[in-house]
C-alpha positions as CSV (number, residue, x, y, z in Angstrom):
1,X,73.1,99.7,-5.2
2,X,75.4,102.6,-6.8
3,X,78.8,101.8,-6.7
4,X,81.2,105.5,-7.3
5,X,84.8,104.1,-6.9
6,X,86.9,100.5,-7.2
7,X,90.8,100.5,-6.2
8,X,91.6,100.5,-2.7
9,X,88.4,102.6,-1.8
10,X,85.1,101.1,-2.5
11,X,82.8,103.9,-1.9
12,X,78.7,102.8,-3.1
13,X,75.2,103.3,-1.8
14,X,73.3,100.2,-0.7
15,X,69.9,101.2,0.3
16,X,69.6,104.0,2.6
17,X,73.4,103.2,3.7
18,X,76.6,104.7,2.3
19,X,79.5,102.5,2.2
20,X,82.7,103.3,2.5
21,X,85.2,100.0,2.1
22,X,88.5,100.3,2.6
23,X,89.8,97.6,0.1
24,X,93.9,97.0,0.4
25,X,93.1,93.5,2.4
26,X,96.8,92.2,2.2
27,X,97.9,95.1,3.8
28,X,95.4,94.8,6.2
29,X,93.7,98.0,4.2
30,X,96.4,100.2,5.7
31,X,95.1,103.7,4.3
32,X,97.3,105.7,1.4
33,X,97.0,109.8,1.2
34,X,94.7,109.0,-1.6
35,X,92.4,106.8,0.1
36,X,92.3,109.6,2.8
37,X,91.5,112.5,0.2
38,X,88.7,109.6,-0.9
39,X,86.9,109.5,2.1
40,X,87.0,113.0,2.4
41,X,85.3,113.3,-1.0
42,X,82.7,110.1,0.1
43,X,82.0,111.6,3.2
44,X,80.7,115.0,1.2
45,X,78.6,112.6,-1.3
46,X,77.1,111.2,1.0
47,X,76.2,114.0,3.6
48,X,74.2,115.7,0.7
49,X,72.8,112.7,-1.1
50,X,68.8,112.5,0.2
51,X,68.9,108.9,-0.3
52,X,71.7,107.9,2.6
53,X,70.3,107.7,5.9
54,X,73.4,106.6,7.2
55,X,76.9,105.6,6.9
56,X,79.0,102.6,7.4
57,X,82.6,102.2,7.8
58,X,84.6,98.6,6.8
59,X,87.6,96.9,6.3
60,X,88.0,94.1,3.1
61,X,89.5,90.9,4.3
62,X,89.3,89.0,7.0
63,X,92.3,90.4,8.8
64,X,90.9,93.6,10.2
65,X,89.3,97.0,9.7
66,X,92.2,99.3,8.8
67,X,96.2,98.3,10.3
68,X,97.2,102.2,10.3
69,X,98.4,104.6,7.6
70,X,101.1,103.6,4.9
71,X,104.1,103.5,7.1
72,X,106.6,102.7,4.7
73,X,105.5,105.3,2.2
74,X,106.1,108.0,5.3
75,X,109.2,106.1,6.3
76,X,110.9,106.7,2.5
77,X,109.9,110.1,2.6
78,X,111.5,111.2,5.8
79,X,114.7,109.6,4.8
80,X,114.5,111.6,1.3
81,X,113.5,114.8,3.3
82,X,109.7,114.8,1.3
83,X,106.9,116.4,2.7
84,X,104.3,113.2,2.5
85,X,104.2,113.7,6.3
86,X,102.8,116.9,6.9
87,X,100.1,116.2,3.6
88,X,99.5,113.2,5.3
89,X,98.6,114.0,8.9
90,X,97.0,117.5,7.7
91,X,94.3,115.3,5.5
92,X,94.0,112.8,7.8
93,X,93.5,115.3,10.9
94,X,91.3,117.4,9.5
95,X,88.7,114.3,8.3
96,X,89.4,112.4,11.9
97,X,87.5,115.9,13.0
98,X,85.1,115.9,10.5
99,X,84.0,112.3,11.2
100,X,83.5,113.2,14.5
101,X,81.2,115.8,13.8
102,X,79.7,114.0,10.4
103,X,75.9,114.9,10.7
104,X,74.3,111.7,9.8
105,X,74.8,108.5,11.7
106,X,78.7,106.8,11.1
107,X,78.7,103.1,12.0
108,X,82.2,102.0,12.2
109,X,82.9,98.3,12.0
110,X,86.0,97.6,13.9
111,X,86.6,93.8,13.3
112,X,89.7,92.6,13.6
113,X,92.8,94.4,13.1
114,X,92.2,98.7,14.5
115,X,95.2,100.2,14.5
116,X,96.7,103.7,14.5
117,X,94.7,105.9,11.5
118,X,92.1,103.1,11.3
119,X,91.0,104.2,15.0
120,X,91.1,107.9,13.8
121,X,88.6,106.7,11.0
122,X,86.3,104.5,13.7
123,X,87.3,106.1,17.1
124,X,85.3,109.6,16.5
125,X,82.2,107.4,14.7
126,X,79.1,107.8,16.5
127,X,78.3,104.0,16.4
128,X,81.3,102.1,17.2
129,X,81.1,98.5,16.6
130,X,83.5,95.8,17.9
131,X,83.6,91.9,17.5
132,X,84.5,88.8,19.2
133,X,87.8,88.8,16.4
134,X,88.4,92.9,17.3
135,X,92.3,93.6,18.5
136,X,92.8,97.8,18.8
137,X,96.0,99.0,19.2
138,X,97.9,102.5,19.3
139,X,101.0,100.8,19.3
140,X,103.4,103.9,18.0
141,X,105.4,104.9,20.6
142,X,107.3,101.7,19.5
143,X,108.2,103.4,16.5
144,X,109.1,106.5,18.3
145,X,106.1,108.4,17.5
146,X,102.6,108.9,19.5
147,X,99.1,107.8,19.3
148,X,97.8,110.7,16.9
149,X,94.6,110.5,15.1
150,X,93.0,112.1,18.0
151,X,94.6,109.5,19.8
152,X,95.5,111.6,22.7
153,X,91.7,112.8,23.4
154,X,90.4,109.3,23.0
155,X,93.0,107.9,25.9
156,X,93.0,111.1,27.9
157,X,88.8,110.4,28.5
158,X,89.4,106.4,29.5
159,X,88.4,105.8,32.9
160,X,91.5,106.5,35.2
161,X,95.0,105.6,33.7
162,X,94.0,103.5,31.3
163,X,94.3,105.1,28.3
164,X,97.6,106.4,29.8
165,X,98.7,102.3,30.0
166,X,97.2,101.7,26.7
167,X,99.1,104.5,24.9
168,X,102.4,104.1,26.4
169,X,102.5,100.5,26.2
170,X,100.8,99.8,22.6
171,X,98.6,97.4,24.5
172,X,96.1,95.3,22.5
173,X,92.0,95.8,23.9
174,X,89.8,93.2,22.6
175,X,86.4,94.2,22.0
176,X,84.8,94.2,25.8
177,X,88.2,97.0,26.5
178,X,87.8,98.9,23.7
179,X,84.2,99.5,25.2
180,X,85.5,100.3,29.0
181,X,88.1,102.6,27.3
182,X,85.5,104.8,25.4
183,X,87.1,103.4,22.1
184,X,84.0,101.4,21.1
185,X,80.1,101.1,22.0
186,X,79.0,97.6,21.2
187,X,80.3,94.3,20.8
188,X,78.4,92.4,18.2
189,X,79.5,89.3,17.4
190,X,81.8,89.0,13.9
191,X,79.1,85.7,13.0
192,X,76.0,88.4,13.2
193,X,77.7,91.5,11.2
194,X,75.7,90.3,7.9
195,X,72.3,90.2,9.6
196,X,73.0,93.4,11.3
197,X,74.7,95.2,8.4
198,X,71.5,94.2,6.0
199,X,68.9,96.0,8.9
200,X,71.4,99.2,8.4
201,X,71.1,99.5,4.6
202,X,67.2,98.6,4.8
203,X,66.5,101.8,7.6
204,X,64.3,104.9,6.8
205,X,65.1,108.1,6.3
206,X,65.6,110.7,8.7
207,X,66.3,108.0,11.0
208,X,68.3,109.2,14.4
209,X,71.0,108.5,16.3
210,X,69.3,106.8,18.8
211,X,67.4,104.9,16.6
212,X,70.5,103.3,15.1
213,X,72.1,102.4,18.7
214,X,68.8,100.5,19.2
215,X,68.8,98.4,16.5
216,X,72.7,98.1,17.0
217,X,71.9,96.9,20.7
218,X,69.6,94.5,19.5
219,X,72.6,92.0,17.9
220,X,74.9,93.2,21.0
221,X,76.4,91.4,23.7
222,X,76.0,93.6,26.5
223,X,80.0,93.1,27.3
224,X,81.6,96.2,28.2
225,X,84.9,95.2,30.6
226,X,88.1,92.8,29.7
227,X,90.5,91.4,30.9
228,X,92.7,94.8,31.5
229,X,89.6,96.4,32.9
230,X,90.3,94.2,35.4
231,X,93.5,95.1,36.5
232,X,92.2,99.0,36.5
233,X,92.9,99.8,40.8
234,X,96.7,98.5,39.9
235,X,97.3,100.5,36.7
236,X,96.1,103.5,38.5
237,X,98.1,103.3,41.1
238,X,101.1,102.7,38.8
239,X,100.4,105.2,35.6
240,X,99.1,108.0,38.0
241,X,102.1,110.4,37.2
242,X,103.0,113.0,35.0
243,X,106.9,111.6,34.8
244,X,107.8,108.8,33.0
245,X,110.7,108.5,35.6
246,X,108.1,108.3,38.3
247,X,106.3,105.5,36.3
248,X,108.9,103.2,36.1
249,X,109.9,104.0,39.8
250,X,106.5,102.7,40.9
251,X,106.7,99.3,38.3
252,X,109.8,99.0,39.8
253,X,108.6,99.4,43.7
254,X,105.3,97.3,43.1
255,X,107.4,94.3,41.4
256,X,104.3,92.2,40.9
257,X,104.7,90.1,37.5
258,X,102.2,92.3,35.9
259,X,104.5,95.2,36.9
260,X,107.6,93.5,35.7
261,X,106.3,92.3,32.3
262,X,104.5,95.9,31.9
263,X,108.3,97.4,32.4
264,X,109.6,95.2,30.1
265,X,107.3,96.3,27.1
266,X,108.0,99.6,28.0
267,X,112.4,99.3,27.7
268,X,111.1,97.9,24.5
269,X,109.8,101.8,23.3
270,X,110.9,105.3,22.2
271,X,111.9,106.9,25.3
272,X,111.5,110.0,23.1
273,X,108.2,108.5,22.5
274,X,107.1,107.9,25.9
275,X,107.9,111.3,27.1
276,X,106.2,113.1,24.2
277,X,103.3,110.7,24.4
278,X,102.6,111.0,28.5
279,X,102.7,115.0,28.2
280,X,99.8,115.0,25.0
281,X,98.1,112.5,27.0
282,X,98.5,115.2,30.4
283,X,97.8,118.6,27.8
284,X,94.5,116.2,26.5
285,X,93.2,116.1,29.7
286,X,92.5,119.7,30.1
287,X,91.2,120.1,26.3
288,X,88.3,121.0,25.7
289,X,87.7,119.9,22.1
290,X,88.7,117.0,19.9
291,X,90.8,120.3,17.5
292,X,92.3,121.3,20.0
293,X,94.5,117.9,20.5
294,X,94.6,117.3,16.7
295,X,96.5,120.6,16.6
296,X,98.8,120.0,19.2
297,X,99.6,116.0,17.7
298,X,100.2,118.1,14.7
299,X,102.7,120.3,15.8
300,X,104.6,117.0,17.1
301,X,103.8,114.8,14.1
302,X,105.8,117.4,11.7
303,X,108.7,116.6,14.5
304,X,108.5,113.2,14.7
305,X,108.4,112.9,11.1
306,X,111.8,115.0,11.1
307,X,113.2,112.9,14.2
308,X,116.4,109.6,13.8
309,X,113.3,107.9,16.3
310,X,110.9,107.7,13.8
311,X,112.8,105.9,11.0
312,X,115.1,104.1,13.4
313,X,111.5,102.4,14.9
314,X,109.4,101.9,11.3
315,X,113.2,100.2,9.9
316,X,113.2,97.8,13.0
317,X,109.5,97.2,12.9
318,X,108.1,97.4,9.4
319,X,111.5,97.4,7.1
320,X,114.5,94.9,8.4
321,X,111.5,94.0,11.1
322,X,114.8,93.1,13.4
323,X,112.3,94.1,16.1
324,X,115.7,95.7,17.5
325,X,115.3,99.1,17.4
326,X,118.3,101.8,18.7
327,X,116.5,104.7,20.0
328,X,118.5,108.1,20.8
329,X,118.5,109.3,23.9
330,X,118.4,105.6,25.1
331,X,117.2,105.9,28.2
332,X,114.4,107.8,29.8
333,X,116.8,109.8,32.5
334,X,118.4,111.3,28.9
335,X,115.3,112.6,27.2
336,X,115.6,116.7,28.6
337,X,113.0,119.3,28.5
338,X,115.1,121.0,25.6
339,X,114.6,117.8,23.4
340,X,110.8,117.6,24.2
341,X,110.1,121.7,23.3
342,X,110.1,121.2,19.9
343,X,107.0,118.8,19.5
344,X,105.1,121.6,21.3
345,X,106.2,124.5,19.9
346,X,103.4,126.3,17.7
347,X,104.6,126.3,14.3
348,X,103.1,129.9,12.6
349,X,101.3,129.5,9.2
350,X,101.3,126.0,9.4
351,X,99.5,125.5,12.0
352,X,96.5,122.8,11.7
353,X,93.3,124.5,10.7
354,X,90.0,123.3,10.1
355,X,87.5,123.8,7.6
């Protein structure tokens, strides 16, 4: 075992596996700019280090893999005017690619807690591992942002409109979801991660891809629907527009006590947020590459970051945590096409680019 880094990144070879830990558990290892900027350098130890046949991916704590980035940090740096957000999101973009395209096999263990950056670390993974104990979440649009982190392709290829309900509402999956929503591939009970994550370290070189998902399968469930999967023909016929107007029309119209209580959650968002979030998550659909969203969430991060909406919803969730938030426009009708052009504007020499 070679261990490289302590702090809030535990970074270390065991056996053929390279581990990357994120290690802040009593912030339910929500991920700094410098724990970002360590992966980055991990993930380029590791794809040239002979030894590591693989990678793995997990959370210290019992609480969960990774609860999103370091709000508050971004939160005090809007209010001062700083620039932490577009550092930030650029680093964090530009790896959520990279894992995606990481060359050796990336086994994500998403117990607990996934939220916000920590699906952007586990989301793109080629081997995506859920528990009985996982509860994923893209739950910004409550703070008047959008799921990012390649957020926006990941809901846009969910089977019909639920990664449209999923991202507009902030809705938690539990492991069986995250699989029918293309978040996850596996459920794996928490009680046989040891066993399993021991056969990882101990595989032999040159091993593939496929090779990996069978020994994965081999500790699996099999589950692959929830509970929302479930309710799939009703969200379809009530998320299938390109209006949030429309949407609430058809909540409204079906009156059911799924409908109502889905309405609810929603009064309870950005409506900033929930327009800006249903047209990325329209634009995604037609993408044809993973960049090609994590330019355009880009373009309407460095807005959000900029925007009343953004610290209004972090204060009422994360700093007072009055759960109370006062959004501006407050109400859907008021959010115009001239308040939605700037978060797709292109935005010259700093535009996202990738290496």
């Amino acid at each position: 075992m070679s261990s490289v880094e302590e702090g809030d990144l535990i970074v270390r070879r065991e056996g053929a596996a390279g581990v990357i830990r994120l290690n802040r558990p009593k912030a339910i290892n929500a991920m700094t700019l410098e724990m970002s900027i360590g992966i980055d350098a991990a993930l380029d130890q590791f794809e040239t280090d002979a030894e590591v046949a693989l990678m793995i991916l997990e959370g210290a704590g019992e609480r969960g893999l990774c609860a999103g980035g370091d709000i508050r940090s971004l939160w005090d740096s809007s209010r001062e005017g700083g620039d932490l957000g577009a550092r930030f999101w650029r680093q964090e973009y530009v790896m959520n690619a990279r894992i995606a395209k990481y060359p050796k096999p990336y086994v994500a263990f998403m117990d607990g807690l996934v939220m916000g950056g920590g699906v952007g670390l586990s989301g793109h993974a080629s081997h995506r591992i859920v528990t009985d104990r996982t509860k994923l979440a893209m739950p910004e649009v409550g703070l008047g942002f959008f799921p990012d982190v390649g957020g926006t392709w990941l809901l846009s290829r969910s089977p019909g409109e639920i990664g449209t309900y999923f991202g507009l509402t902030g809705q938690t999956m539990n492991g069986p979801d995250a699989i029918h929503a293309k978040f996850a591939d596996a459920v794996v009970p928490a009680a046989k991660w040891p066993e399993l994550r021991e056969a990882l370290t101990r595989v032999r070189q040159g091993v593939t891809a496929a090779d990996v998902t069978k020994l994965i399968n081999g500790f699996a469930t099999g589950e692959a629907a929830g509970p929302v999967a479930a309710k799939e023909p009703v969200i379809d016929a009530l998320f299938g527009f390109d209006r949030m107007e429309d949407i609430f029309a058809a909540l409204k119209r079906d009156g059911s006590d799924f409908a109502l209580a889905t309405m609810k959650t929603l009064n309870e968002k950005s409506p900033r947020g929930m327009v800006v979030t249903l047209k990325l998550l329209r634009l995604a659909r037609t993408a044809s590459s993973l960049e090609e969203c994590l330019v355009r969430e880009y373009r309407a991060a460095l807005e959000v970051f900029r925007s009343d909406d953004f610290r209004e919803g972090v204060r009422a969730a994360v700093i007072d945590k009055d759960r109370n938030p006062i959004f501006s426009p407050p109400r859907i009708e008021d959010v115009t096409q001239e308040m939605l052009a700037p978060y797709l504007a292109e935005i010259g020499a700093d535009e996202l680019k990738f290496n």
